[in-house]
C-alpha positions in Angstrom: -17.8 -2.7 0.7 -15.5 -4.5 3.2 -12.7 -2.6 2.9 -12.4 1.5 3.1 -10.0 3.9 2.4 -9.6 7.3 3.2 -6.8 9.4 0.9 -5.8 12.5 2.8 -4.3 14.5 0.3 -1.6 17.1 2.5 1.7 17.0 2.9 4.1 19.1 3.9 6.7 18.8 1.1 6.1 16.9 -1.4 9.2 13.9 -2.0 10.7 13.9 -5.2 9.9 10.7 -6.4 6.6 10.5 -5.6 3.6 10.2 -7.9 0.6 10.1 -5.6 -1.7 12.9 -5.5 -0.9 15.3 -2.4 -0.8 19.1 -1.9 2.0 21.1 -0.1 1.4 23.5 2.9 -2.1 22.9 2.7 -3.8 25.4 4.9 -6.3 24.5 8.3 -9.3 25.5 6.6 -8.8 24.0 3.1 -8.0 20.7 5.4 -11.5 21.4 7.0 -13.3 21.5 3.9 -11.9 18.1 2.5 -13.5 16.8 5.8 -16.9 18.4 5.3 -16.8 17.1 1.6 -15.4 13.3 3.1 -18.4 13.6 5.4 -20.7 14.2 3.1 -19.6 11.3 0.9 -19.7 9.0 4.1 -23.1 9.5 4.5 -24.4 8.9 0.5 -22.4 5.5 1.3 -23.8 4.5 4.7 -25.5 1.4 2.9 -22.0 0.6 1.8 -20.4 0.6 5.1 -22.1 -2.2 7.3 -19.5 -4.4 7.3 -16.4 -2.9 7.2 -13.5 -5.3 7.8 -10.6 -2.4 7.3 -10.4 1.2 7.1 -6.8 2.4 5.5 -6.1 5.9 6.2 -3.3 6.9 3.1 -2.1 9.8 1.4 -0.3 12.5 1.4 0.5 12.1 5.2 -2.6 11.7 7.3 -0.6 12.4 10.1 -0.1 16.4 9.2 -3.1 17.8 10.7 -3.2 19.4 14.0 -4.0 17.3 16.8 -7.6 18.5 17.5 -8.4 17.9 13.7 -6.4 14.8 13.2 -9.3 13.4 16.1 -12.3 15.2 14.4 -11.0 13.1 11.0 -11.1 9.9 12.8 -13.8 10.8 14.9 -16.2 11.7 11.8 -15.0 8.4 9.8 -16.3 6.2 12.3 -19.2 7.5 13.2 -20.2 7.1 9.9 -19.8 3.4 8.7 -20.0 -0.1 10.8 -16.1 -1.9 11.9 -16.7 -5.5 11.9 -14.6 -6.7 15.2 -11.4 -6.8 15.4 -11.5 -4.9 12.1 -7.6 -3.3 11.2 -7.6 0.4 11.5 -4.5 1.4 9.7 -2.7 4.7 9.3 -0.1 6.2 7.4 2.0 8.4 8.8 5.8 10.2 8.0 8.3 10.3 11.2 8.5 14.2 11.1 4.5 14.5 12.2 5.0 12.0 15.2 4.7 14.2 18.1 3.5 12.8 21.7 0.1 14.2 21.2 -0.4 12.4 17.6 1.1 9.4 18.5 -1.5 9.4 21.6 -4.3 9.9 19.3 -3.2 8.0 16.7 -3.1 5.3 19.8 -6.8 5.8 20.3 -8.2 5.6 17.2 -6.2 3.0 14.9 -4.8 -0.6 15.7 -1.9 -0.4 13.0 1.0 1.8 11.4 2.4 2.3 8.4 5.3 5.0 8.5 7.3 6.0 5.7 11.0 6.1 6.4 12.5 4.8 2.4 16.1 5.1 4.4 18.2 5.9 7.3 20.5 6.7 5.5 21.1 11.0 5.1 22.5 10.1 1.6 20.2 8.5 0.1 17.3 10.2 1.0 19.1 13.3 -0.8 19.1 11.2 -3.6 15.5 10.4 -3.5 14.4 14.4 -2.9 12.8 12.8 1.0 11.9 15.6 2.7 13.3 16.0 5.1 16.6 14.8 4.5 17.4 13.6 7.9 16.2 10.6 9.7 17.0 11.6 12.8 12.9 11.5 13.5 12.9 8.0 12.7 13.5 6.7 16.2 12.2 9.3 18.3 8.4 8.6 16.0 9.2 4.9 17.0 9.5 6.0 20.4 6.2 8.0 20.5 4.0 5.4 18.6 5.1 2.3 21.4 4.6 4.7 24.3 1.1 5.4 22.9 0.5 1.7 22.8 0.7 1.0 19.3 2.1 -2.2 18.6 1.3 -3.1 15.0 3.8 -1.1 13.0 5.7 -1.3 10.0 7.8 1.3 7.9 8.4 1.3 3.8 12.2 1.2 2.7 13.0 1.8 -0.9 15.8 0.0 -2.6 17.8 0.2 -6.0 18.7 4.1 -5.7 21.6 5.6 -8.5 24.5 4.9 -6.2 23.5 2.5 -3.9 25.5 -0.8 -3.1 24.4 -4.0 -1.8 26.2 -3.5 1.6 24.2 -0.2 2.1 21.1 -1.9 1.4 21.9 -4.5 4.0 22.5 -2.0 6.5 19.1 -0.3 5.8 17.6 -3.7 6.4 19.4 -4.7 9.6 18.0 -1.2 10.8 14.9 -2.0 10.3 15.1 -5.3 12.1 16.8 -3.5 14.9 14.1 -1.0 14.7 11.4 -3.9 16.3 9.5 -3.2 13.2 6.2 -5.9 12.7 6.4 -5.3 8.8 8.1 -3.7 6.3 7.8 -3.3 2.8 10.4 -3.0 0.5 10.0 -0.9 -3.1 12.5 -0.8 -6.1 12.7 2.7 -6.8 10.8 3.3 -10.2 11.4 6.8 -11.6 7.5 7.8 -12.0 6.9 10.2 -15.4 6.5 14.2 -14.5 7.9 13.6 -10.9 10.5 16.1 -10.1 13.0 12.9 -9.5 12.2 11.7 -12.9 13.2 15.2 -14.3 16.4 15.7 -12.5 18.0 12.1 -13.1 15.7 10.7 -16.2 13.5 7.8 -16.0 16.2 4.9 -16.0 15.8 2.2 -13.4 19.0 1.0 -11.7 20.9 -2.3 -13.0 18.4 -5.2 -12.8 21.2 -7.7 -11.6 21.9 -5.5 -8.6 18.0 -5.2 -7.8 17.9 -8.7 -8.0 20.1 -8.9 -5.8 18.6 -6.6 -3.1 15.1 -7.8 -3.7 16.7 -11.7 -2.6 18.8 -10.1 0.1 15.7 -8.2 1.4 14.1 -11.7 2.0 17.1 -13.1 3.8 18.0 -10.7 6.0 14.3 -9.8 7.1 13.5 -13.9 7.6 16.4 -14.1 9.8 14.3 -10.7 12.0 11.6 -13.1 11.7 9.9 -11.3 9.1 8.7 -13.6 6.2 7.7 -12.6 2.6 4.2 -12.6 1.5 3.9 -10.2 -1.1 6.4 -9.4 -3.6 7.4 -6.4 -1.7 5.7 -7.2 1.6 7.5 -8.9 4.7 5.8 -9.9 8.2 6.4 -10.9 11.5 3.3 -14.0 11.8 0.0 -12.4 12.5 0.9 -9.3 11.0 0.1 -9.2 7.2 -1.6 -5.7 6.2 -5.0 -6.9 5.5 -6.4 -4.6 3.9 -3.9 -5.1 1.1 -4.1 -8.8 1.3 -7.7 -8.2 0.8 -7.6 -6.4 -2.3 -5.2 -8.8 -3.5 -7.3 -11.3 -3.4 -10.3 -9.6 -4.8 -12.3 -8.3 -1.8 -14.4 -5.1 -2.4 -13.4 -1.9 -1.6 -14.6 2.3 -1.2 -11.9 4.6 -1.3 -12.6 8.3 -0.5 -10.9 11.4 -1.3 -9.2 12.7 -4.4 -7.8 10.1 -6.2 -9.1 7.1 -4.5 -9.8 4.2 -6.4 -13.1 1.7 -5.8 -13.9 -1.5 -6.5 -17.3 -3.1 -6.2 -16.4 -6.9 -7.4 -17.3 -5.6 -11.2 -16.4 -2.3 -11.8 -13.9 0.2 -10.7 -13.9 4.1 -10.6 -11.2 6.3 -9.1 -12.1 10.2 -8.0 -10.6 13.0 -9.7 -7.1 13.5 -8.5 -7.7 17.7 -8.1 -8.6 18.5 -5.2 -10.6 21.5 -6.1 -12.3 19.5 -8.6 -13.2 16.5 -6.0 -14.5 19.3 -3.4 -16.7 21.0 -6.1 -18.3 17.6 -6.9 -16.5 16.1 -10.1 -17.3 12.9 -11.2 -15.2 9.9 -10.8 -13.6 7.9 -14.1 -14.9 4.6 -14.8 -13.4 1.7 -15.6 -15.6 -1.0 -17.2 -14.1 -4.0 -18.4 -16.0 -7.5 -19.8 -16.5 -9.6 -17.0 -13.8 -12.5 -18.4 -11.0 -9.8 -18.0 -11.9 -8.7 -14.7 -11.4 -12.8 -13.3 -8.3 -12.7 -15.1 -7.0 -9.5 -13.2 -8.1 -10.6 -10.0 -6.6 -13.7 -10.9 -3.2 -12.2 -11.5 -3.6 -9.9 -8.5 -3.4 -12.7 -6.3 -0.5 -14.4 -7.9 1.7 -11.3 -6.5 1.1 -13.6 -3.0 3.4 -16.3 -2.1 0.2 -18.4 -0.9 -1.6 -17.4 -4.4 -4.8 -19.1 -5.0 -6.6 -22.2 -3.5 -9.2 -23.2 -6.1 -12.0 -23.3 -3.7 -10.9 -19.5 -2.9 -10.9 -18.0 -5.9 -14.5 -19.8 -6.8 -15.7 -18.1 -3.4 -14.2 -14.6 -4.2 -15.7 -14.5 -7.8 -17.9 -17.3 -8.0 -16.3 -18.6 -11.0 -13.7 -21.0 -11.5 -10.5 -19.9 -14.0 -9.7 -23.9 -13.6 -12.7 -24.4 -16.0 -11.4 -22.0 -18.8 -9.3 -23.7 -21.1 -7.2 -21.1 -22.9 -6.3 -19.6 -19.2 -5.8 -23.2 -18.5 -3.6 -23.6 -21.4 -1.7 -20.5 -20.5 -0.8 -21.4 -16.8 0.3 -24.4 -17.4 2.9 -23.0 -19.9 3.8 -20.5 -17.2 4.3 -24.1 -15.4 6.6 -25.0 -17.7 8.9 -21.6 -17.6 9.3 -22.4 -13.8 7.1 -19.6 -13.0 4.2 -20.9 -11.3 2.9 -24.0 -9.6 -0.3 -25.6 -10.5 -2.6 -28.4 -10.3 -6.2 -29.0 -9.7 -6.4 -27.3 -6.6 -3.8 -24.5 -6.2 -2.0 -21.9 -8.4 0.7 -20.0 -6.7 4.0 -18.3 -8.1 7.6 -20.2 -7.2 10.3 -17.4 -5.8 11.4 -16.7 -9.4 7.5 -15.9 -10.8 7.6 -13.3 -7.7 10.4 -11.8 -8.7 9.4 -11.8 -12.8 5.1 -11.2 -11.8 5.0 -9.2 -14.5 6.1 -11.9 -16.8 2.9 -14.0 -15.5 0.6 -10.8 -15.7 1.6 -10.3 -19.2 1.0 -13.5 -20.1 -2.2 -13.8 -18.4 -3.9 -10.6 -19.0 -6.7 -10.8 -21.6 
């Protein structure tokens, strides 16, 4: 597997509009016997973990722990599988959790951040249920993370919120900027079934003409920081593209660990039980086994939420096949051509800015 990812699954209040798997107020020892269980699966996949190009840390908020056991969790990970160099060691992380002494050790085990912020803005978060409502952490986390020597970091915004304007938006961008961020990413806010956001204000998205307009304003004002789009929601200074994600993207392998966690082996994928008890007491994962042919095609489509897309010779190395060859899929991305959606010839298929911002018009389309 090249690519590994750990899901720590504690937080300390869970945000309202979120619908990953995390517990609340997690105690110290149920924290310590996730770790003896991670362990434990780290060394069933040793023979797995040669060649590990990144290691994701996610959750939850890996960054909750106290100090000494926030080292032992990075201390035990990689002792247990083999970094290729320069391998990116990312971490999430949530403002509130950035003391001095995590951002110090945070400094000595991992080469990247990602730090969820979704807004400065006190009103907004209210809106979204982000715990805590302030931001005031925001900045002094920023502050703690540089000192510490970290220099790869990005933050997630969220945009499209029930009473959000445009010139809000662009405020929340221009802070970023000013922030010195290396990357941000930038989500629509999609009310998620069963999340207690979803239950309080319903499931409706917000007008699609004023998310259009955001999305495009997120690219303008973030080129002009010197942060380009690469991703439909993913903006970088150059250099700094998450790889990790990029590599999934584009079809690389991948363990994840941890309730929840999804892998991918190049043919099949399986994602562990998201119960926590359950994943400690040995559950099985849920498979999900599709023909060959379909499997291309979603890899396929994967990489067509990249600006660059896919080089022919690079998708015939990722999957050694070559979608070019298959005339129905052929047949199909050529009418995509014609809809302005795509670009495509013998030797590249990538999406124009309008088949970014309607992907899943090209996914549906191309999904067998």
């Amino acid at each position: 597997m090249e690519n590994l990812y750990i899901h720590v699954p504690f937080c300390q209040k869970k945000c309202d509009y979120c619908a990953f798997y995390s517990i609340e107020n997690s105690s110290r020892d149920l924290q310590e016997r996730w770790l003896e269980k991670l362990k434990v699966d780290l060394e069933k996949n040793t023979h797995r973990l040669q060649q590990v190009k990144t290691l994701y840390f996610g959750g939850g908020t890996p960054t909750i722990p106290d100090p000494d056991l926030l080292e032992k969790i990075f201390r035990t990970v990689l002792a247990e599988i083999h970094l290729m160099p320069g391998a990116e060691i990312t971490s999430e992380a949530n403002p509130e959790t950035i003391t001095a002494e995590r951002a110090d050790i945070l400094g000595k085990y991992v080469n990247r951040i990602s730090m969820g912020v979704q807004s400065f803005r006190e009103e907004k978060r209210k809106v979204l249920g982000r715990h805590p409502v302030s931001a005031e952490k925001i900045f002094p986390a920023m502050k703690n993370l540089c000192k510490a020597g970290l220099k790869n970091i990005g933050i997630d915004l969220m945009y499209a919120v029930p009473g959000e304007t445009l010139a809000q938006w662009e405020d929340d961008l221009k802070q970023a900027v000013d922030l010195g961020v290396e990357h941000l990413s930038a989500y629509a806010l999609t009310p998620e079934e069963n999340t207690p956001y979803a239950i309080a204000h319903g499931l409706k998205a917000a007008d699609d003409d004023l998310a259009s307009d955001m999305w495009h304003t997120a690219a303008n004002i973030l080129a002009e920081g010197g942060m380009e789009r690469y991703e439909i929601s993913n903006y970088a200074k150059k250099d700094h593209e998450a790889e990790h994600n990029c590599n999934v993207w584009s079809g690389g392998t991948y363990l994840g660990l941890g309730p929840s966690a999804t892998s991918f082996d190049g043919t099949d994928r399986w994602t562990e039980q998201a119960d926590l008890t359950a994943w400690l007491n040995g559950a099985p994962p849920e498979w999900d086994r599709i023909s060959r042919a379909a499997r291309l095609r979603e890899i396929f489509i994967m990489g067509l939420r990249t600006v660059n897309g896919w080089k022919k010779e690079t998708f015939s190395a990722a999957t050694g096949c070559d979608i070019w060859c298959d005339a129905e899929a052929e047949r199909i991305l050529k009418n995509l051509q014609g809809q302005g959606l795509i670009r495509f010839d013998t030797a590249k298929c990538c999406p124009t800015k309008t088949g970014l911002e309607f992907w899943n018009t090209i996914a549906e389309q191309l999904i067998l």
